[in-house]
GULUMKOL-864570 format. One record per atom (N, C-alpha, C): x negated, y negated, z; chain. Coordinates in Angstrom, 3 decimals. Each point is the difference from the previous one (the first is absolute). Layout:
! residues N
x->X; y->Y; z->Z; unit->A
...
This chain:
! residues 86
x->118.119; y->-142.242; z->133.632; unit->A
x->1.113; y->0.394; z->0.841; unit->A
x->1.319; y->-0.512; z->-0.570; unit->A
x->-0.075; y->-1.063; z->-0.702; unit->A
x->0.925; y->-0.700; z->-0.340; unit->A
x->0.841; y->0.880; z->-1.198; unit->A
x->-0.794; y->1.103; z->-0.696; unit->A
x->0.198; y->0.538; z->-0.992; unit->A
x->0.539; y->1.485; z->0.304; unit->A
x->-0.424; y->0.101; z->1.340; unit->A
x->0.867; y->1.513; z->0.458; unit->A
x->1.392; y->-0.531; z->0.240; unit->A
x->0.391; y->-1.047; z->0.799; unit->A
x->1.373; y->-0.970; z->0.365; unit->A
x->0.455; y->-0.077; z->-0.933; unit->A
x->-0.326; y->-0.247; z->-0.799; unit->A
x->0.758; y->-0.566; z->-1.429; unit->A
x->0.282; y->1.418; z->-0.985; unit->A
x->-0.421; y->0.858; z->0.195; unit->A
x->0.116; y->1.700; z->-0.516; unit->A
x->1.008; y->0.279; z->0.716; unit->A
x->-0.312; y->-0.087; z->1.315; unit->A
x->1.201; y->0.658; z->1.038; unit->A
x->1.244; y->-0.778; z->-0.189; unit->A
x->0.266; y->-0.887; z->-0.153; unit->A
x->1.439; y->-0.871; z->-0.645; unit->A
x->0.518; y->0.595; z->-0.961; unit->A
x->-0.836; y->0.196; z->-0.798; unit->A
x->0.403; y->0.438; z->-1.264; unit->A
x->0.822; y->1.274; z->-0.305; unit->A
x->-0.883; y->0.930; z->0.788; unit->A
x->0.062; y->1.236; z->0.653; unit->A
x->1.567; y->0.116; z->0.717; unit->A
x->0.353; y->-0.365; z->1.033; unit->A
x->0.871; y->-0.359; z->0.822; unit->A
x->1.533; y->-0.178; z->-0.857; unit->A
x->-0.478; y->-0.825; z->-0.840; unit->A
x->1.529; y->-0.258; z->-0.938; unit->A
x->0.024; y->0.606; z->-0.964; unit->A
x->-0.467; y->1.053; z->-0.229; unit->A
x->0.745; y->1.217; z->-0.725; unit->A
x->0.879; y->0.736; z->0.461; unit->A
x->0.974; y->0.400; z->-1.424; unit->A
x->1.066; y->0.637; z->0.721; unit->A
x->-0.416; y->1.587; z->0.148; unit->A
x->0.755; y->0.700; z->-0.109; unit->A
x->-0.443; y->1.619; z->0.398; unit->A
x->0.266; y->0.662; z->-1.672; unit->A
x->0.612; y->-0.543; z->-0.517; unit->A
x->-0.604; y->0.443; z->-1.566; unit->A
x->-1.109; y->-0.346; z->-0.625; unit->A
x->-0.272; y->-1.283; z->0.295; unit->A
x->-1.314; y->-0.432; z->-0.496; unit->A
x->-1.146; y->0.615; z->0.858; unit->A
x->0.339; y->0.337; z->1.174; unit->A
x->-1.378; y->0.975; z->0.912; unit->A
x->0.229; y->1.382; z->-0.812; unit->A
x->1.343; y->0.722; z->-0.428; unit->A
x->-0.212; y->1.278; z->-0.534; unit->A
x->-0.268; y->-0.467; z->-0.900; unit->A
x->-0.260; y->-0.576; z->-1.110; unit->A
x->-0.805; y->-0.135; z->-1.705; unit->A
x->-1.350; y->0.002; z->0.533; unit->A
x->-0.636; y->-0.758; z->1.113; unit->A
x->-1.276; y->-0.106; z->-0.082; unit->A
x->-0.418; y->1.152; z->0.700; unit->A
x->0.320; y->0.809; z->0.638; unit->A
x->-0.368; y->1.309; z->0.711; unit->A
x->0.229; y->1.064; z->-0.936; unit->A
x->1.113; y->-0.129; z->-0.881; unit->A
x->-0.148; y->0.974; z->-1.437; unit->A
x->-1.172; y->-0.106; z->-0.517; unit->A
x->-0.361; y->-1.611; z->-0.440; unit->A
x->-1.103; y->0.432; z->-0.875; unit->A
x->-0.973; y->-0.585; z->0.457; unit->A
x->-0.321; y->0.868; z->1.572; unit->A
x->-1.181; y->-0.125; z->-0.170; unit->A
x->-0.253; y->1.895; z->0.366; unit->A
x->1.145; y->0.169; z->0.128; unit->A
x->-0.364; y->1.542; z->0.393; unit->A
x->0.063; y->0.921; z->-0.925; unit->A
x->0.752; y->-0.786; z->-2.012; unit->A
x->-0.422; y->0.228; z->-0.965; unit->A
x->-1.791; y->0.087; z->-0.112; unit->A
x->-0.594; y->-1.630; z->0.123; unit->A
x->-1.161; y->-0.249; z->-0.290; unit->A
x->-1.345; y->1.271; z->0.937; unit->A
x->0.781; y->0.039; z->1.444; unit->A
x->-0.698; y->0.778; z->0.691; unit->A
x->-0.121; y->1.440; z->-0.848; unit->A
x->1.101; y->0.576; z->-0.497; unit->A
x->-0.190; y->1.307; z->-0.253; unit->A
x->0.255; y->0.146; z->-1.530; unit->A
x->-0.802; y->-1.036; z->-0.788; unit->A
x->0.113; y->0.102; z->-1.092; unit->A
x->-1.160; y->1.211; z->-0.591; unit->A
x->-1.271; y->0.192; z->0.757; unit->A
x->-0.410; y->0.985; z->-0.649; unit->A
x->0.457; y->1.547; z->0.074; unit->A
x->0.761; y->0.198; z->0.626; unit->A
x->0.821; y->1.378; z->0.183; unit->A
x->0.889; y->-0.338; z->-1.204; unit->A
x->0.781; y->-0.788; z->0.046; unit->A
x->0.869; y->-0.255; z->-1.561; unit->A
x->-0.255; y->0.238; z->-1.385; unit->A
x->-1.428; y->-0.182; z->0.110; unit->A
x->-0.505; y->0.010; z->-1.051; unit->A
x->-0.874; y->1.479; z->-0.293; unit->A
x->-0.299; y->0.277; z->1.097; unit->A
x->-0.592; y->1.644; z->0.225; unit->A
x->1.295; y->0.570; z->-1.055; unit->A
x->0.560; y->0.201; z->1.154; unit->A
x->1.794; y->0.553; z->-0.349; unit->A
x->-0.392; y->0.197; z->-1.501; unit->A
x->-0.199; y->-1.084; z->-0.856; unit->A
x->-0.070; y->0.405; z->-1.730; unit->A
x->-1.118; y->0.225; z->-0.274; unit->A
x->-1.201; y->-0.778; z->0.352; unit->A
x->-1.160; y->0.774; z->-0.500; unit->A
x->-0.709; y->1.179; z->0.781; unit->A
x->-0.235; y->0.040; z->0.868; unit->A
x->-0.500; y->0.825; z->0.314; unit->A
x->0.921; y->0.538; z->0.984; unit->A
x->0.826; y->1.374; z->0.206; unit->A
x->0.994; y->0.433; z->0.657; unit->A
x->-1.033; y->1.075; z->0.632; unit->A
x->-0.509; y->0.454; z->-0.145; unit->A
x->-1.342; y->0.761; z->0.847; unit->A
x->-0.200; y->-0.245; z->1.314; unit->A
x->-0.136; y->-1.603; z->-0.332; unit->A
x->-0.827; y->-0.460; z->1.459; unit->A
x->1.286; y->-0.995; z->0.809; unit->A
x->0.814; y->0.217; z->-0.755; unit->A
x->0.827; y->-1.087; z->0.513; unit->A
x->0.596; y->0.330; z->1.602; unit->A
x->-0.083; y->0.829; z->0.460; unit->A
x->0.336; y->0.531; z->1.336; unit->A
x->-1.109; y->-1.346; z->0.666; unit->A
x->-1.263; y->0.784; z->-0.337; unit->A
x->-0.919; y->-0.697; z->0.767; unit->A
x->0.303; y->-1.214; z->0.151; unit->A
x->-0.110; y->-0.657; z->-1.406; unit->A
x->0.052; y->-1.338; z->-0.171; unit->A
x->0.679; y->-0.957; z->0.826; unit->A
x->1.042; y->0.362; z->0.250; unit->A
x->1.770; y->-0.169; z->0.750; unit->A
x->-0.574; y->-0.168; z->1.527; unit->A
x->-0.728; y->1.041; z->0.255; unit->A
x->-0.600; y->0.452; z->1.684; unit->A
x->-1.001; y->-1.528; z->0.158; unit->A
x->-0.729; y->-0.135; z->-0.943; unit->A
x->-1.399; y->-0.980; z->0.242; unit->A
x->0.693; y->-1.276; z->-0.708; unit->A
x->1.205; y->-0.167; z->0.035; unit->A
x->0.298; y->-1.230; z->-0.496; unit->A
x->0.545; y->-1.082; z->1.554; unit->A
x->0.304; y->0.969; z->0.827; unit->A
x->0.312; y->-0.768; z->0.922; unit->A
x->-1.467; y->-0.428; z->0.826; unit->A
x->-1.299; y->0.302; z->0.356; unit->A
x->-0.995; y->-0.644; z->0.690; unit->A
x->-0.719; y->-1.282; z->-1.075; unit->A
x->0.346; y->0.813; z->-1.077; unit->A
x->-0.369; y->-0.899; z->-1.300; unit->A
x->0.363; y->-1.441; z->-0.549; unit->A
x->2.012; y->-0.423; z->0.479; unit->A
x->0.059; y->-1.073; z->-0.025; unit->A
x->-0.415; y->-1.031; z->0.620; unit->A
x->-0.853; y->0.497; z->1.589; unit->A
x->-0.459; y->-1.588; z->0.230; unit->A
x->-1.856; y->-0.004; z->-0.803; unit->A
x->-0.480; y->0.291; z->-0.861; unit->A
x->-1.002; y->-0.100; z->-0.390; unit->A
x->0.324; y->0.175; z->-1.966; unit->A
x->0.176; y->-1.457; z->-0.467; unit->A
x->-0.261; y->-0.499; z->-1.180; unit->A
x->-0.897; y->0.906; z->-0.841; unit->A
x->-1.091; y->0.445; z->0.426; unit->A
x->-1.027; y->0.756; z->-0.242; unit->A
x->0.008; y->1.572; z->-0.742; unit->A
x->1.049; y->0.555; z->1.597; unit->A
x->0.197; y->1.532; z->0.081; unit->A
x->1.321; y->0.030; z->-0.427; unit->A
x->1.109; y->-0.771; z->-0.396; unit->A
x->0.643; y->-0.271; z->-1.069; unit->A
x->-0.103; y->-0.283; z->-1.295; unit->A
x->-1.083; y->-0.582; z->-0.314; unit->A
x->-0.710; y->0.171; z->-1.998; unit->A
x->-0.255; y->0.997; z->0.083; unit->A
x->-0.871; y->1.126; z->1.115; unit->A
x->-0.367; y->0.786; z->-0.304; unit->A
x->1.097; y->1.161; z->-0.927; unit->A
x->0.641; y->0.286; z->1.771; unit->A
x->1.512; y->0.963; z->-0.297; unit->A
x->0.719; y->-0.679; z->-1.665; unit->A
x->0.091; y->-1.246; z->-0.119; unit->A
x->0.420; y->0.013; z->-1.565; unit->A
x->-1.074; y->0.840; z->-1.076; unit->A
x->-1.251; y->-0.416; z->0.041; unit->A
x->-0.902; y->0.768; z->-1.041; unit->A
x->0.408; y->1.326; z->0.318; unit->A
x->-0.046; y->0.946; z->1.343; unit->A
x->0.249; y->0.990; z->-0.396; unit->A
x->1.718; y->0.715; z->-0.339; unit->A
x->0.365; y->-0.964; z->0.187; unit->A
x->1.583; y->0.373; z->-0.906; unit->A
x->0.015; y->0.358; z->-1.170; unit->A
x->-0.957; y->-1.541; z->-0.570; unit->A
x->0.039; y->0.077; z->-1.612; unit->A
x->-0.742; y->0.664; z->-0.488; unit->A
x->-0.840; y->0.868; z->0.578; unit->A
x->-0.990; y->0.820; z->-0.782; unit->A
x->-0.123; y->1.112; z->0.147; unit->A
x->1.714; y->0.371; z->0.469; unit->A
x->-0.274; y->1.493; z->0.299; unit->A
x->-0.326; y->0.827; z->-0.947; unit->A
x->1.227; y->0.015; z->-1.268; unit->A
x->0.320; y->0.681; z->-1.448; unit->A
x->-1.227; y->-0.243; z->-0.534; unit->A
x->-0.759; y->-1.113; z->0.475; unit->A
x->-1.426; y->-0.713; z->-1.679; unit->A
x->-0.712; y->1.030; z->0.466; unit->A
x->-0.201; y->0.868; z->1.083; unit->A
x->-1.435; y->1.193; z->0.434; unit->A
x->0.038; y->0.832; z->-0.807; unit->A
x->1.611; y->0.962; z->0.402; unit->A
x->0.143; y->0.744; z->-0.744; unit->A
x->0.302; y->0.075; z->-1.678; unit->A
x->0.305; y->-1.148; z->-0.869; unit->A
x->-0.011; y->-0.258; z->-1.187; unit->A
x->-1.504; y->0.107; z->-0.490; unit->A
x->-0.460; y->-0.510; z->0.570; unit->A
x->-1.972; y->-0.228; z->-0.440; unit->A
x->-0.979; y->1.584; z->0.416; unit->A
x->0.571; y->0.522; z->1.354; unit->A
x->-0.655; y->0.610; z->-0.015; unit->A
x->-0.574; y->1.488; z->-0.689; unit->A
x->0.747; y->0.493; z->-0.809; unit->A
x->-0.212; y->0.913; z->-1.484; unit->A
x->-0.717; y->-0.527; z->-0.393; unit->A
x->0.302; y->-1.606; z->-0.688; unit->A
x->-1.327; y->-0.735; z->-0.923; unit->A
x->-1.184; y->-0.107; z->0.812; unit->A
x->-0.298; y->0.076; z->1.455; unit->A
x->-1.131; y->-0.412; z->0.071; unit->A
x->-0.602; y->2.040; z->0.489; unit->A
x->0.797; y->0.606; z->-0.147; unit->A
x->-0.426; y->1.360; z->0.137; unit->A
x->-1.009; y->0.074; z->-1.575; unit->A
x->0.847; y->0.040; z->-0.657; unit->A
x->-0.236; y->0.818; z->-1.407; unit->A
x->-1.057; y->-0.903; z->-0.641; unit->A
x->-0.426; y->-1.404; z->0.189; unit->A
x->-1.103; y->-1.282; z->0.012; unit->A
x->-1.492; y->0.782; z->0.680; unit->A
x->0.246; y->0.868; z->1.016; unit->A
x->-1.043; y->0.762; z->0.929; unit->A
x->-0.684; y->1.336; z->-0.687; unit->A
């Protein structure tokens, strides 16, 4: 308990720029896999953007939404090679 008190102090004496830097980035960090859609994979990036908001409170379903950012372009690059491999 002593450690929520001692957060909340902390908390408390910030000024309102230092609350907007930390609400920037975390709403960078929140919607970083749409950012990154945006360049790799622009396909899905609508989606991405949509499922990024239930997604930031789960660590989880946030790696996910990053893997599928970054792997949009690698499907379609590979997938000829793994046609013409068949």
């Amino acid at each position: 308990m002593e450690m929520f008190n001692e957060f909340w102090a902390q908390l408390q004496s910030l000024n309102g720029v230092q609350i907007g830097i930390i609400l920037f980035a975390v709403a960078v960090v929140w919607f970083l896999p749409a950012m990154v859609a945006a360049v790799l994979n622009p396909a899905h990036a609508k989606y991405i953007l949509v499922a990024c908001v239930p997604a930031g409170f789960s660590i989880i379903a946030w790696c996910g939404l990053m893997v599928w950012a970054c792997t949009g372009k690698v499907f379609e690059k590979y997938k000829d090679k793994v046609a013409q491999t068949s």
